[in-house]
C-alpha positions, -999 to 999 in steps of 0.1 A, spaced: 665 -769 128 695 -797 120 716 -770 127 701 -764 160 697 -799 167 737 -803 163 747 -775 185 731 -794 213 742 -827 204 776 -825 184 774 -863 181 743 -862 157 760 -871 130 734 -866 103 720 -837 114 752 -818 108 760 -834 74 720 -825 65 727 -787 79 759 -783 61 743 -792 26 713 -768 31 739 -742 42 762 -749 11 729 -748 -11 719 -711 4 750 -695 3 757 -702 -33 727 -690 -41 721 -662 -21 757 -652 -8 746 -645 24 778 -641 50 760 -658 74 749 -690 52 786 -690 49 799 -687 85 778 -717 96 788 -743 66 824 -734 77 814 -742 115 794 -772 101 828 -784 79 853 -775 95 881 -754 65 867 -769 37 870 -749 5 838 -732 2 821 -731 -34 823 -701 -56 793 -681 -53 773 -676 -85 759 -645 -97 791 -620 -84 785 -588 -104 819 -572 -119 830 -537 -104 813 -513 -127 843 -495 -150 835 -459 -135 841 -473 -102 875 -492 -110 886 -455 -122 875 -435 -94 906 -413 -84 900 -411 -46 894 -435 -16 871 -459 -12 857 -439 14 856 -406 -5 835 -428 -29 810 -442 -1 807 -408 6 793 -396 -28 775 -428 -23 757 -418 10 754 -383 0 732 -391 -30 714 -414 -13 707 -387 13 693 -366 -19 670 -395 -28 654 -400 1 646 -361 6 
C-alpha cells in the first residue's frame, strides 16, 4: 500500500521510506527478485543487503562436464519422468 501510495504521489515522503523498509525486510528474507527491484526503485543504488539463507552449489553440480544447459536438460528430462 505505501508503495502504491508513493507512485502516485512521489512527494510522500514517509510512505516511501516505510515501503522501502518493508521491501528490504522481504527480500532478505525471502529473496524474492521482485522484493528487490522495488527497494532499488524505492532507494535509488543503494547497496542492497546480503540475502540470508543462499544454499552453496551442490559438489556434483560444480563438476558437471557439460553446459549449463546440457545440465537443465537432465534437469527437465527427469522432471518430465516424475511427473509421468
Amino acid at each position: 500500500m505505501r508503495y502504491a501510495l508513493w507512485k502516485l504521489d512521489p512527494a510522500r515522503e514517509d510512505d516511501r521510506r516505510v515501503a522501502a523498509d518493508l521491501y528490504e525486510t522481504l527480500y532478505v528474507e525471502r529473496l524474492n527478485i521482485t522484493f528487490r527491484e522495488r527497494l532499488r526503485e524505492l532507494d535509488g543504488e543503494q547497496t542492497l543487503p546480503e540475502p540470508s539463507g543462499i544454499l552453496d552449489v551442490p559438489e556434483g553440480v560444480k563438476r558437471y562436464p557439460g553446459t549449463v544447459e546440457e545440465l537443465l536438460a537432465q534437469v527437465e528430462a527427469g522432471l518430465a519422468q516424475l511427473g509421468n
